[in-house]
N, C-alpha and C positions, 0 to 999 in steps of 0.2 A: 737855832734851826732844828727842827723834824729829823728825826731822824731817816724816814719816808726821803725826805728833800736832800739831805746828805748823800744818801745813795742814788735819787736822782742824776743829783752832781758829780757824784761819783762818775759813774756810768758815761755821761755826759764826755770830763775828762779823758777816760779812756776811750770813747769811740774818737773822740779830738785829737787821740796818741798822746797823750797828757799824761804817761803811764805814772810816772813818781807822785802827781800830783792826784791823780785816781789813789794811788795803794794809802796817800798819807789822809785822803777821805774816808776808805775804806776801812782804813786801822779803829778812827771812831765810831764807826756803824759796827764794825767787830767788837768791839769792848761792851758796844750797848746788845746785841744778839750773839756771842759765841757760839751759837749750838747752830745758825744757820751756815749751811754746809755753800749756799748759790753765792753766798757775802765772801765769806773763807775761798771759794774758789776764783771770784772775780778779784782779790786783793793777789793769791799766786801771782794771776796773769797778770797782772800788773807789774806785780815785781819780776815777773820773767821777763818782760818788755822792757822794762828800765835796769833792766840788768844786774837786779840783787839777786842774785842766781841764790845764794843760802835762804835768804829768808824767803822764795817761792819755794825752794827745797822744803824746808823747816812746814810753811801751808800744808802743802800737798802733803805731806809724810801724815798732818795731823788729820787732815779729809780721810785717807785713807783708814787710818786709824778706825775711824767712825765707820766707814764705808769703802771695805775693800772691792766691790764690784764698779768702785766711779772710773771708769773705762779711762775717762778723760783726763782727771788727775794723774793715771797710771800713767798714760802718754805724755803729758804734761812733763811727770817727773822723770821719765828714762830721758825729753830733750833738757829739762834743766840738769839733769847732770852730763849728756851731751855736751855741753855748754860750757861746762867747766875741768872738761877733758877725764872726765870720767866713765868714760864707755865701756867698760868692762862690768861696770855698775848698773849702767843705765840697760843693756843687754836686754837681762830677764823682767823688767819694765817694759820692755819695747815690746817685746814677744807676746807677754802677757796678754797689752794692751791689744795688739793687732787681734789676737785671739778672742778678744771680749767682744770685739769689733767686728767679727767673723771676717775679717783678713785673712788672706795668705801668709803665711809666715816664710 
């Protein structure tokens, strides 16, 4: 299969709420492009969904990495560590993000 059709599929999966089965698409579109940042962020949300709260951590950490202004990974990662009763962490994430987003904080 295409790599194009993988992500299709992908895609497909997670609008379905097929989340585990979206991220274990996505892992092979990520292996074949790394550097795409829309792949790397839609594999997160997946694993945020399906409740691999580390490995959406472990994404997002690496998005940002790349690109600290991705507003949305930044919110992303203050709820995946939400999520896993880390809120003390997830704080200046949250704040950030709202601020990127010209929120009120």
């Amino acid at each position: 299969m295409a790599i194009h059709d993988e992500y299709r599929l992908a895609t497909f999966y997670f609008d379905s709420k097929a989340y585990a089965d979206a991220a274990r698409m996505l892992e092979g579109v990520l292996a074949e492009e790394p550097a795409n940042l829309s792949v790397r962020l839609l594999l997160a949300r997946s694993y945020y969904h399906s409740a691999q709260l580390r490995r959406a951590e472990a994404e997002l950490l690496r998005i940002l990495e790349t690109d600290p202004t991705e507003d949305y990974a930044r919110l992303m990662l203050g709820r995946t560590l939400e999520r896993q009763g880390r809120a003390e962490e997830a704080r200046p994430h949250l704040r950030l993000a709202a601020a990127m987003a010209g929120e009120e904080i």
